[in-house]
GUGU-11941 format. One record per residue (C-alpha): residue number from 0; residue in one letter; x, y, z. Coordinates in Angstrom, 1 decimal, m for minus. Example, Ala and Ser with C-alpha at 12.3 -4.5 7.8 and 13.67 -1.06 7.14 Angstrom:
# residues 2
{pos: 0&code: a&x: 12.3&y: m4.5&z: 7.8}
{pos: 1&code: s&x: 13.7&y: m1.1&z: 7.1}
//
This chain:
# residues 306
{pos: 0&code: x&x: 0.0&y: 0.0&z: 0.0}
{pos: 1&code: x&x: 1.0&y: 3.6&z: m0.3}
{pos: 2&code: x&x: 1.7&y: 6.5&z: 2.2}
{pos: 3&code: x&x: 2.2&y: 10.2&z: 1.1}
{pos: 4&code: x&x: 3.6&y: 12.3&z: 3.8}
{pos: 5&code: x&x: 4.3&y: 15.8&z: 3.3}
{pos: 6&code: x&x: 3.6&y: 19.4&z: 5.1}
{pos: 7&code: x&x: 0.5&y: 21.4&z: 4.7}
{pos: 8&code: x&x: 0.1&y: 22.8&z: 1.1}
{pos: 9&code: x&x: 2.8&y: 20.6&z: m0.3}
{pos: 10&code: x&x: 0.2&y: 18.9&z: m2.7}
{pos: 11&code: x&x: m0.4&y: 15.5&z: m1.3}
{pos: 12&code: x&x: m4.3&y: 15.5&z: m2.1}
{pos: 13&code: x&x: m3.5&y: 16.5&z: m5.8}
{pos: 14&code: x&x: m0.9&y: 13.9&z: m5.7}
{pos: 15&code: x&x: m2.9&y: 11.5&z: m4.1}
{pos: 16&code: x&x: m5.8&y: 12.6&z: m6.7}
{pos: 17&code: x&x: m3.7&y: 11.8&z: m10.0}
{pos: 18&code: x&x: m2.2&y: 8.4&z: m8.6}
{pos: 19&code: x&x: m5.7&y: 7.4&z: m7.6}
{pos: 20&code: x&x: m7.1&y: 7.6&z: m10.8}
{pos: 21&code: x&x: m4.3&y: 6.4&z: m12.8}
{pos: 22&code: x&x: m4.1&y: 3.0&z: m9.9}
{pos: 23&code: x&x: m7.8&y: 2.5&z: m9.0}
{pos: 24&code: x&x: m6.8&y: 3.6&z: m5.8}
{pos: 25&code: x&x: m8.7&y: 4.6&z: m2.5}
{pos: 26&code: x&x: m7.5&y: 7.6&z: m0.9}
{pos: 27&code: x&x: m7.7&y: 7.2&z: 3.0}
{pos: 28&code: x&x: m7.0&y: 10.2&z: 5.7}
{pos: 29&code: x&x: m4.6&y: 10.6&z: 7.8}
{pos: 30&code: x&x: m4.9&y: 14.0&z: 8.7}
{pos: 31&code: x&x: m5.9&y: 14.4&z: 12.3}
{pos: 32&code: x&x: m8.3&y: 17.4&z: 11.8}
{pos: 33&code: x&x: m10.0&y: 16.4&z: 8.3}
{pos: 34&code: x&x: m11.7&y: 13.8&z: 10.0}
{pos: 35&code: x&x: m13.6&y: 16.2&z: 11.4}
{pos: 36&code: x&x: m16.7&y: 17.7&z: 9.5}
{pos: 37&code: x&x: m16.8&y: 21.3&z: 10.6}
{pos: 38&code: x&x: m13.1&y: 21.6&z: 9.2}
{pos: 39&code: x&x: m13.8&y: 21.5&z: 5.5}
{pos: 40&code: x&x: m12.6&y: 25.0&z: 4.5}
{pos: 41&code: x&x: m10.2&y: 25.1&z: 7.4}
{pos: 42&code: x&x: m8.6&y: 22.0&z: 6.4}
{pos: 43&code: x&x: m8.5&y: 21.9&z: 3.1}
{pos: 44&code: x&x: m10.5&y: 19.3&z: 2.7}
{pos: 45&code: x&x: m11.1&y: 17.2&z: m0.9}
{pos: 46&code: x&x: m14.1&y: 18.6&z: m2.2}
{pos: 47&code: x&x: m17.5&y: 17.1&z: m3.8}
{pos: 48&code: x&x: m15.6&y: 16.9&z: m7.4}
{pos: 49&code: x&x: m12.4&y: 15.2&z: m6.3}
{pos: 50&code: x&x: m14.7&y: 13.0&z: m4.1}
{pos: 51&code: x&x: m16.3&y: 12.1&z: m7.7}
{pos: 52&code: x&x: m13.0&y: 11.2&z: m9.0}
{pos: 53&code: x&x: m11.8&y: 9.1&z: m7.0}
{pos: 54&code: x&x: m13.0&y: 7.3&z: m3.7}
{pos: 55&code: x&x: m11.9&y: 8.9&z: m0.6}
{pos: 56&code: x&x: m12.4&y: 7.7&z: 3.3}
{pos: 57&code: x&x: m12.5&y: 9.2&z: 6.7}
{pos: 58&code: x&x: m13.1&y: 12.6&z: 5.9}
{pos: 59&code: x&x: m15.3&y: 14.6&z: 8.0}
{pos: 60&code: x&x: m16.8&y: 12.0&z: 10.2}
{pos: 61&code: x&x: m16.2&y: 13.4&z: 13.2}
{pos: 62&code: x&x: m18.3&y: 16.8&z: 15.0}
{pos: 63&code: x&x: m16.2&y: 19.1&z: 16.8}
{pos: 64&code: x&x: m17.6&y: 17.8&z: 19.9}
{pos: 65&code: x&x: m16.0&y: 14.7&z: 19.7}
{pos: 66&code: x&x: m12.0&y: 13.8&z: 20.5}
{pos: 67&code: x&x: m10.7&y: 12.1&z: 18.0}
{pos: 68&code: x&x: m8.0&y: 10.0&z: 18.8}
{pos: 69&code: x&x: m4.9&y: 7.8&z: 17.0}
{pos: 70&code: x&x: m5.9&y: 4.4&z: 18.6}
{pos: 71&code: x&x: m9.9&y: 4.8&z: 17.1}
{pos: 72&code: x&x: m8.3&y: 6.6&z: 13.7}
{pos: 73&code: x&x: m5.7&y: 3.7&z: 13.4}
{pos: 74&code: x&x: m8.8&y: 0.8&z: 13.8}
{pos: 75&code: x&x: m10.9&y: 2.4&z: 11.1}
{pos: 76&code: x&x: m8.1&y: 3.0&z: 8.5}
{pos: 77&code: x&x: m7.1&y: m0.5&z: 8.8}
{pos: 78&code: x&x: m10.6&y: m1.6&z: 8.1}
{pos: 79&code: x&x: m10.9&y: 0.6&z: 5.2}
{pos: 80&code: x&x: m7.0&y: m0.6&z: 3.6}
{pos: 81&code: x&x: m8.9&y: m3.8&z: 4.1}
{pos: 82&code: x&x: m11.8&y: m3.1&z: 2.4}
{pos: 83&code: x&x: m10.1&y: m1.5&z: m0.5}
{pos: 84&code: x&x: m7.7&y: m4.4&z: m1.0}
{pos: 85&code: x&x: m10.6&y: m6.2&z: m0.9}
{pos: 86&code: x&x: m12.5&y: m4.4&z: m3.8}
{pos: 87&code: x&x: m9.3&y: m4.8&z: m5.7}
{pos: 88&code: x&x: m8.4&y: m0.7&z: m4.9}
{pos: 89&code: x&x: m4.9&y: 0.3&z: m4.2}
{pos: 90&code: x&x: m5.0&y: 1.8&z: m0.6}
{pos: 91&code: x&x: m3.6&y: 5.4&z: m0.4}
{pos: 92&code: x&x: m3.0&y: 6.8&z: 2.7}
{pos: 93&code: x&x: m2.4&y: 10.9&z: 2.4}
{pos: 94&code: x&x: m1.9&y: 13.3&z: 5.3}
{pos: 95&code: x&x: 0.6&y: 15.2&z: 7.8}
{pos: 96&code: x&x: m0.3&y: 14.1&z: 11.0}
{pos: 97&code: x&x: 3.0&y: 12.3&z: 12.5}
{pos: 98&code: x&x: 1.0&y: 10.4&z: 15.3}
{pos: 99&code: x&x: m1.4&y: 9.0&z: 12.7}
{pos: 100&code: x&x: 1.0&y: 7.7&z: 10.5}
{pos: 101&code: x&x: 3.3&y: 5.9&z: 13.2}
{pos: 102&code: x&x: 0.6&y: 4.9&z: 14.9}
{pos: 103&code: x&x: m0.9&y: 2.8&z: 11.3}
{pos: 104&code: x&x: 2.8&y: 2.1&z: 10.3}
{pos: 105&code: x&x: 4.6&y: 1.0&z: 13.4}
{pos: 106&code: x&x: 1.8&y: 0.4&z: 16.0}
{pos: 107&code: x&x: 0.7&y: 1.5&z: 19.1}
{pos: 108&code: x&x: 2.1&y: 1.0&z: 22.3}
{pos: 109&code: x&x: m0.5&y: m1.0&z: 24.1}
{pos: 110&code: x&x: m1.9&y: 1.8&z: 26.7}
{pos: 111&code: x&x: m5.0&y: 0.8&z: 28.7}
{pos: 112&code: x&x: m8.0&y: 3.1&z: 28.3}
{pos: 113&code: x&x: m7.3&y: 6.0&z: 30.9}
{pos: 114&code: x&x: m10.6&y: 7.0&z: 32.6}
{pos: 115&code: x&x: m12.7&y: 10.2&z: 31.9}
{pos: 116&code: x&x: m12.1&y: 11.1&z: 35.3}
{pos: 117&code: x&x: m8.4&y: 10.6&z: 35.6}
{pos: 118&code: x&x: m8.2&y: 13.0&z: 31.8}
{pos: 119&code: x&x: m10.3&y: 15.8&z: 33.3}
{pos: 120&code: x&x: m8.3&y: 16.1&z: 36.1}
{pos: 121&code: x&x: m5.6&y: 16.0&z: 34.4}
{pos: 122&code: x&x: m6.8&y: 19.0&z: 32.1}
{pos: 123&code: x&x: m7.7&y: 20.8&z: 35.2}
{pos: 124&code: x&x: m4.4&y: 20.9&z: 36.9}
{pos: 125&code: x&x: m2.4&y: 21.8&z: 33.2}
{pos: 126&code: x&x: m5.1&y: 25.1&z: 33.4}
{pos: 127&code: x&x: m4.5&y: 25.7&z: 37.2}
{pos: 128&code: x&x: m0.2&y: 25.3&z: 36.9}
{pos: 129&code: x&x: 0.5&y: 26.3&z: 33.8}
{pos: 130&code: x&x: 2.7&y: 24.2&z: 31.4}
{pos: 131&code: x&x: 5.7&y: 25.0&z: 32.8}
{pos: 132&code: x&x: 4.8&y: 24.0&z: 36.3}
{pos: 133&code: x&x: 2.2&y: 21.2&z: 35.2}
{pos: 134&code: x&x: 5.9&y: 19.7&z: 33.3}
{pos: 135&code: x&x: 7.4&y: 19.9&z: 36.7}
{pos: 136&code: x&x: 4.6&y: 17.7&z: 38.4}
{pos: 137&code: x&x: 5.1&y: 15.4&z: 35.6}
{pos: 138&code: x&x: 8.4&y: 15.4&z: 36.2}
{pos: 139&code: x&x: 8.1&y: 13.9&z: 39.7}
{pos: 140&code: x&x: 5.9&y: 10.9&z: 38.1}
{pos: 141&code: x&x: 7.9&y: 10.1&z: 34.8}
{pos: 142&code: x&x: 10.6&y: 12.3&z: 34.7}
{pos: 143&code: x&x: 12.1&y: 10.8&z: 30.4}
{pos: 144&code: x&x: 9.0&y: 12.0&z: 29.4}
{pos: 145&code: x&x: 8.9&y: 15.5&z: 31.0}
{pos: 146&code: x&x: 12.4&y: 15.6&z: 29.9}
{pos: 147&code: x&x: 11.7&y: 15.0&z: 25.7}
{pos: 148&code: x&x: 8.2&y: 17.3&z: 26.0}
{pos: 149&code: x&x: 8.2&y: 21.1&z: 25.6}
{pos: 150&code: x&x: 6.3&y: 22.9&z: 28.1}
{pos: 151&code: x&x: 4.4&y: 24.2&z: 25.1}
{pos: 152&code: x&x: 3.1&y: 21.0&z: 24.1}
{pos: 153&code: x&x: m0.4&y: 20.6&z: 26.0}
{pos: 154&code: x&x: m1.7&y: 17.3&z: 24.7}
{pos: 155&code: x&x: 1.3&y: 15.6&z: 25.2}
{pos: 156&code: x&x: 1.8&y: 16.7&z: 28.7}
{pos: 157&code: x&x: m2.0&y: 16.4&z: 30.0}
{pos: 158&code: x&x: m1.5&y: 12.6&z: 28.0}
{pos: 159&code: x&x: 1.3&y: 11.4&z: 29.5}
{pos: 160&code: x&x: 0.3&y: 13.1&z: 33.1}
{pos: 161&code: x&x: m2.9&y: 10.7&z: 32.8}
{pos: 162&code: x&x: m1.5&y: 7.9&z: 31.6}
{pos: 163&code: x&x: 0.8&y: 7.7&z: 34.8}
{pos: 164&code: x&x: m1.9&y: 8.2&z: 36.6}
{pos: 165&code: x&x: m3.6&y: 5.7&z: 36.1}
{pos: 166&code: x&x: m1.7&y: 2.9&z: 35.1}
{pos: 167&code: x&x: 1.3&y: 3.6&z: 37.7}
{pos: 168&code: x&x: 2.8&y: 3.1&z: 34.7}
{pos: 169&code: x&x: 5.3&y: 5.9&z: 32.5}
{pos: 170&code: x&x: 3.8&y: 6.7&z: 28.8}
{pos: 171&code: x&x: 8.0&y: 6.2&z: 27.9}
{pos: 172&code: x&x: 7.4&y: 2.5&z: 29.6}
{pos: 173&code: x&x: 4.8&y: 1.8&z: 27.9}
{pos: 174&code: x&x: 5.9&y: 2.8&z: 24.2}
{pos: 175&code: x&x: 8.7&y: 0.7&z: 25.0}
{pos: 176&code: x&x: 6.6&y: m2.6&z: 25.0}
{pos: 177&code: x&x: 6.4&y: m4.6&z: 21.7}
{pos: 178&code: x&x: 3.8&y: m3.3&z: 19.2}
{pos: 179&code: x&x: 1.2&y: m4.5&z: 16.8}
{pos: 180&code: x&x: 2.3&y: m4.0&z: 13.7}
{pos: 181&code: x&x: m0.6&y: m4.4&z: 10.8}
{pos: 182&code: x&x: 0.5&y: m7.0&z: 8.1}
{pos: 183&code: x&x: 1.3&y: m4.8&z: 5.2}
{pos: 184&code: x&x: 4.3&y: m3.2&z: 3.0}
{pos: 185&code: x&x: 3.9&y: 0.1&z: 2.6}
{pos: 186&code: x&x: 5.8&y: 2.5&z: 0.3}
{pos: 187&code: x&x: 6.3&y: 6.0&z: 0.8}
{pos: 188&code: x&x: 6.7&y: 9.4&z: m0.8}
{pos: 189&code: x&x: 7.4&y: 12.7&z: 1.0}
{pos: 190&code: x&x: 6.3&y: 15.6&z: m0.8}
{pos: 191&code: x&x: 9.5&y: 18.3&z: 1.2}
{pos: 192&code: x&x: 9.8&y: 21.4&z: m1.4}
{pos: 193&code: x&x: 11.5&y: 24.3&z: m0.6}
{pos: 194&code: x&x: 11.0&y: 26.1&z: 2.2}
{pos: 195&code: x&x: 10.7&y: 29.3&z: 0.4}
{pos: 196&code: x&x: 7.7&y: 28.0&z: m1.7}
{pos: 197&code: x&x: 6.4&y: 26.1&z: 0.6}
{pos: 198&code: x&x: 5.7&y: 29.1&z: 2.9}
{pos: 199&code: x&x: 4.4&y: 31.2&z: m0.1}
{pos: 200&code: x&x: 1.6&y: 28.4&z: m0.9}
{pos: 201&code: x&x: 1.1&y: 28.2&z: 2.9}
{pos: 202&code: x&x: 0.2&y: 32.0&z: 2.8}
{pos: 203&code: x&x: m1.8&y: 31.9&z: m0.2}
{pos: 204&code: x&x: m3.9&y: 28.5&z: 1.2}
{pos: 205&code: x&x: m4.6&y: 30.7&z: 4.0}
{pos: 206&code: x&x: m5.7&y: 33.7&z: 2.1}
{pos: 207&code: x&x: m7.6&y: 31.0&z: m0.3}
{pos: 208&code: x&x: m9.2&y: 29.9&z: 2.6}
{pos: 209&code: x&x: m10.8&y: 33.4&z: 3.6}
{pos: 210&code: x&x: m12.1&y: 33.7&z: 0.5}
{pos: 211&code: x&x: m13.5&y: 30.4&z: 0.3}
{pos: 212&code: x&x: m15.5&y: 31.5&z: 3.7}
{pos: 213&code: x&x: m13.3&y: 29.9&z: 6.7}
{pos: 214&code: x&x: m14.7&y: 33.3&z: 8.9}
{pos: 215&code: x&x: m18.0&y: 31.6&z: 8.2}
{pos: 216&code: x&x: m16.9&y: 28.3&z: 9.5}
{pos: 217&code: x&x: m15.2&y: 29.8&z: 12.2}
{pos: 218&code: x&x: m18.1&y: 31.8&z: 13.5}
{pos: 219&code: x&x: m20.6&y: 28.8&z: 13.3}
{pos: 220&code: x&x: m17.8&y: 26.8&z: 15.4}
{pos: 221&code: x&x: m17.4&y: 30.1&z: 17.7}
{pos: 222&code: x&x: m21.2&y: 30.1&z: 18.4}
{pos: 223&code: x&x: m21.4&y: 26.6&z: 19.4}
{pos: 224&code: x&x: m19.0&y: 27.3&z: 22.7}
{pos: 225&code: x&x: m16.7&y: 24.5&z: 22.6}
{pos: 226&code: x&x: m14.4&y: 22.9&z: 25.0}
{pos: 227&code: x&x: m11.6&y: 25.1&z: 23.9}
{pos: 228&code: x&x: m9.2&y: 22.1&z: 24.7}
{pos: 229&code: x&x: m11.2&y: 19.8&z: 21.7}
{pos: 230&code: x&x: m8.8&y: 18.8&z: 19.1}
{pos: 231&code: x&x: m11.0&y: 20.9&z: 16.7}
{pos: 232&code: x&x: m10.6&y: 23.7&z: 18.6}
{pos: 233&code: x&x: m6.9&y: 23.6&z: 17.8}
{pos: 234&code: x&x: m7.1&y: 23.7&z: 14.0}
{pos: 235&code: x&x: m4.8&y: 25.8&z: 12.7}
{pos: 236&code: x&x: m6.0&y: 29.4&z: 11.8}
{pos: 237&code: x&x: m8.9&y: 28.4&z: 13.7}
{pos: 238&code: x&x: m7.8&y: 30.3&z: 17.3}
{pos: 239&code: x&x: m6.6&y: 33.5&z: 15.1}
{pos: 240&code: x&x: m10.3&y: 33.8&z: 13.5}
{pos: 241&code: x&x: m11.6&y: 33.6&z: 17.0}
{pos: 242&code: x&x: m9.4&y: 35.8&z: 18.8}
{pos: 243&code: x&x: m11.0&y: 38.4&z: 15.4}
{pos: 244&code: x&x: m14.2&y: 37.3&z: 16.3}
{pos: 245&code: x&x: m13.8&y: 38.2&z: 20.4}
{pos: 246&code: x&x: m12.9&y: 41.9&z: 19.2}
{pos: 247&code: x&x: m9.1&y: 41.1&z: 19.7}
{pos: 248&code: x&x: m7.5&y: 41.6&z: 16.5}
{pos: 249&code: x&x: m8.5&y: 42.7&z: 13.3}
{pos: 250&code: x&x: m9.5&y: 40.8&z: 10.6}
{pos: 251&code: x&x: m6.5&y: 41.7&z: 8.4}
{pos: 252&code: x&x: m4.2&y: 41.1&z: 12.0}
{pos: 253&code: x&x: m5.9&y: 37.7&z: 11.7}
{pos: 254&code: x&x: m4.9&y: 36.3&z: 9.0}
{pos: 255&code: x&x: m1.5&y: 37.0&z: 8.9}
{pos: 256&code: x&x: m1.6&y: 35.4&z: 12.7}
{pos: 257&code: x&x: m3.0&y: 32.4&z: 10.8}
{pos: 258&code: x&x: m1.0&y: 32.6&z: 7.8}
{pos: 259&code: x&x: 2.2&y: 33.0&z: 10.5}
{pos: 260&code: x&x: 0.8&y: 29.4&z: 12.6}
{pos: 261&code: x&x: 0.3&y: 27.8&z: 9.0}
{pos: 262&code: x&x: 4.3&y: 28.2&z: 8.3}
{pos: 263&code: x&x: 5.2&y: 27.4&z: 11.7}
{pos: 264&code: x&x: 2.9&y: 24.1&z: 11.8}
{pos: 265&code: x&x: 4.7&y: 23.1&z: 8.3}
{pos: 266&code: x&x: 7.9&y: 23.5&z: 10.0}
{pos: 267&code: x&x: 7.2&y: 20.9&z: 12.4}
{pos: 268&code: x&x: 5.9&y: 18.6&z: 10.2}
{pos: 269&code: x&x: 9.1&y: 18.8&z: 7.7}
{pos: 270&code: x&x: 10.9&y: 18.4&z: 11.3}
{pos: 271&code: x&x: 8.9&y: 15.1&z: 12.5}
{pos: 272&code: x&x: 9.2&y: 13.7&z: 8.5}
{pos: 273&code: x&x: 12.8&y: 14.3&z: 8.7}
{pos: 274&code: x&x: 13.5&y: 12.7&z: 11.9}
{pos: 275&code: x&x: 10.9&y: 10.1&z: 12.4}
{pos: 276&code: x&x: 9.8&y: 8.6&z: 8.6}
{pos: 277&code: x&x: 11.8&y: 7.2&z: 5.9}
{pos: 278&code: x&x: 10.7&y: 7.4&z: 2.3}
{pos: 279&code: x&x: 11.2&y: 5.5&z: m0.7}
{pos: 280&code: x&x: 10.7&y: 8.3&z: m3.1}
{pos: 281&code: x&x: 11.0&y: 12.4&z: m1.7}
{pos: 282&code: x&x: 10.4&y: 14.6&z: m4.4}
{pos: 283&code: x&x: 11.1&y: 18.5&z: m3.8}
{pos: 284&code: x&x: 9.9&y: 20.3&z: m6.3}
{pos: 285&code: x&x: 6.1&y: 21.5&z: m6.1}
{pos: 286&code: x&x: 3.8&y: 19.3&z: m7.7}
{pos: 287&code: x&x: 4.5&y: 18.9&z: m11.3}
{pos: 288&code: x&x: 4.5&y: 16.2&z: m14.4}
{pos: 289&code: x&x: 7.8&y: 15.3&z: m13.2}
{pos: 290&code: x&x: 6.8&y: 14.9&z: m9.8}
{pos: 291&code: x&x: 4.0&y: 12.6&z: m10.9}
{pos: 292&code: x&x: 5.4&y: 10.5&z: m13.4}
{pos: 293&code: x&x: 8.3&y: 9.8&z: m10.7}
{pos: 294&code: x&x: 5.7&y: 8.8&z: m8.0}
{pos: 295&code: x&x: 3.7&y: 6.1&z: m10.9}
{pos: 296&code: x&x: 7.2&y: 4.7&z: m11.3}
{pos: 297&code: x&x: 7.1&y: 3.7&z: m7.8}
{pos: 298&code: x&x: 3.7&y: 2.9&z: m7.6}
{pos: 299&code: x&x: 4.2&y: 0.4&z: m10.9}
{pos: 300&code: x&x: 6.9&y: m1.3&z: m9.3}
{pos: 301&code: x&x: 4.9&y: m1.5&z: m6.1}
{pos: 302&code: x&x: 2.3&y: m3.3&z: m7.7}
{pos: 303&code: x&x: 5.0&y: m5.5&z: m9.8}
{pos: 304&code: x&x: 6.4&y: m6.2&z: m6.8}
{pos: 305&code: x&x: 3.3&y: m7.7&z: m4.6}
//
């Protein structure tokens, strides 16, 4: 099966678009905040005519409401690859979200369930300290972890605070145990252009964006008064129109606040590529002919291959 792997507004739907078609493929998401349905113009999601083209899966399945999470993302993609080997379809997987991706391609590290009660608390105490401070308490219950984390890093933190907490166990302990690992070969291409042009198209996706109506989509999700620690809370762009919707900036201040958080989220995606994922083809030019008859030479000898 194949994976593209790229940063925002590298082309990987296109890609994934034009290899679909010429492959009978099935194009499968693994993008953490397209799953979710009141994302489409924030996320860029495929839209009705690519859906035409080509057959595309867990996209916008989710409501904001709802936490999405690797473990439940991982099950479902593995059912769909299933299904579309099953149908005959070449299983694409296409997105930028690291955790996804390890978490289908190397497995997951066999955490129990952590109660409700044990992950609002947790969330409480992050608010009351602070991440600085709540990375300290952490410290004192599994201090590797607290060490690799950035105080910054929320999830992560109020994760691994609750996992300790109610296992007795480390998160580091337990991604050292032996993981399932699904029965497939997967071949990969990174889409990693230059950083120059990648930054211009992650401007102009944001300005697209805007024009396309994300202030819309931000305002309906702004009326609804989320949790503002939801994962779909945390789409990017998503707490700059907000902050413009609560009177704080301007609307121009805005999206260059959301154009700036678009760059800096592609950073750390080339980052987590670079460090964590190895590809069989990168190509690093933007999408182009080249680019796409280079990724069907890999897909043919995929296939030739078994």
């Amino acid at each position: 099966m194949l994976v593209i792997a790229g940063p925002t507004a590298s082309g990987k739907s296109a890609l994934a678009l034009r290899l679909a078609e010429a492959f009978a493929g099935t194009i499968i998401n693994a993008d953490s905040l397209q799953t979710y349905r009141d994302l489409f113009i924030l996320t860029a999601r495929p839209d009705a005519a690519a859906e035409r083209r080509a057959p595309h899966r867990l996209y916008g399945y989710l409501d904001a409401a709802e936490r999405g999470s690797a473990a439940a993302w991982r099950e479902q993609a593995l059912a769909e690859i299933a299904a579309a080997i099953g149908a005959g379809r070449l299983p694409i997987v296409v997105g930028g979200t690291g955790l996804y991706l390890r978490a289908l391609t190397r497995g997951l590290a066999p955490v129990p369930d952590i109660p409700e009660a044990i992950r609002r608390e947790a969330i409480a105490l992050h608010r009351a300290l602070g991440g600085a401070r709540f990375r300290e308490r952490l410290a004192q219950l599994d201090p590797q972890t607290a060490r690799r984390l950035p105080a910054g890093d929320t999830h992560r933190l109020v994760r691994a605070f609750a996992v300790v907490r109610a296992t007795g166990v480390p998160i580091s302990a337990w991604q050292e145990r032996p993981h399932e690992t699904p029965p497939y070969r997967f071949a990969t291409i990174h889409l990693m252009p230059p950083r120059a042009l990648l930054y211009r198209a992650c401007d102009a996706r944001f300005a697209g964006m805007i024009a396309a109506g994300a202030l819309a989509e931000a305002t309906a999700l702004f009326a609804r008064g989320l949790n503002p620690d939801l994962p779909a809370m945390k789409a990017i762009g998503l707490p700059e129109l907000f902050a413009h919707l609560k009177g704080a900036l301007s609307l121009a201040a805005a999206i260059a606040a959301g154009q700036q958080a678009t760059r800096r989220y592609a950073k750390r995606q080339i980052t987590w590529l670079r460090h964590q994922s190895t590809a069989d083809l990168v190509l690093t030019e933007p999408f182009s002919a080249q680019a796409l008859a280079q990724a069907r030479q890999l897909v043919k000898g995929l296939l030739l291959t078994g």
